[in-house]
C-alpha positions, 0 to 999 in steps of 0.5 A: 176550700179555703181555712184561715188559721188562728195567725191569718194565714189563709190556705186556699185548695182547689180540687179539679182534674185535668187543668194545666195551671189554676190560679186564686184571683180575688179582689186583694189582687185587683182580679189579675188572672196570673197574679197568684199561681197555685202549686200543684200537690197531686193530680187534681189538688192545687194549693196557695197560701197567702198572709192577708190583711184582716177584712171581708174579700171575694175571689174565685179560681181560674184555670185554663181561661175558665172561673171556679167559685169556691161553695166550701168558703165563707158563702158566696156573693153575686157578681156583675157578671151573673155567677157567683164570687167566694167570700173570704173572712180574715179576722183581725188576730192578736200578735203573740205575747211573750212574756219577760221571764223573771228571774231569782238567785238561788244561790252565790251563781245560780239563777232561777225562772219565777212563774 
């Protein structure tokens, strides 16, 4: 499963029993298979978060020399290899705005906030 938060941060989670270690390998990291290692939260869930460009990129897991697709991301694409790659969609997102507050006197020593 992966989620993209209204910030572009993206949260991958990969359930699977009795691996040692899983990794999210994907094009944004040219597919090194011990790039991204994921931690461990229980026995069968490994998670990662990661703060990705906006843009359209394919990646799959990989745990103890074996490829896992991810079917619950945003679709799937065929590979060179004949199996599947996720699709993952970051959106392009909008810095926060802060407002500059306004202030008023309201008095000789006081300062109001003004909506």
């Amino acid at each position: 499963m992966v989620d993209v938060d209204e910030t572009g941060k993206t949260t991958f989670v990969f359930r699977h029993g009795g691996i040692g270690q899983a990794y999210v390998v994907g094009d944004f990291c040219h597919w090194q298979t011990d790039h991204l290692p994921m931690r461990r939260v229980s026995e069968h869930q490994w998670t990662l978060m990661l703060r990705l460009p906006p843009g359209v990129y394919e990646f799959r897991y990989h745990a103890d020399g074996r490829w896992f697709t991810d079917y619950a991301a945003f679709g799937v694409n065929a590979n060179p290899y004949k199996d599947l790659n996720s699709v993952l969609r970051i959106p392009r997102v909008r810095p926060a705005v802060c407002r500059a507050a306004r202030f008023r006197r309201v008095g000789r020593d006081r300062l109001a906030a003004t909506a």
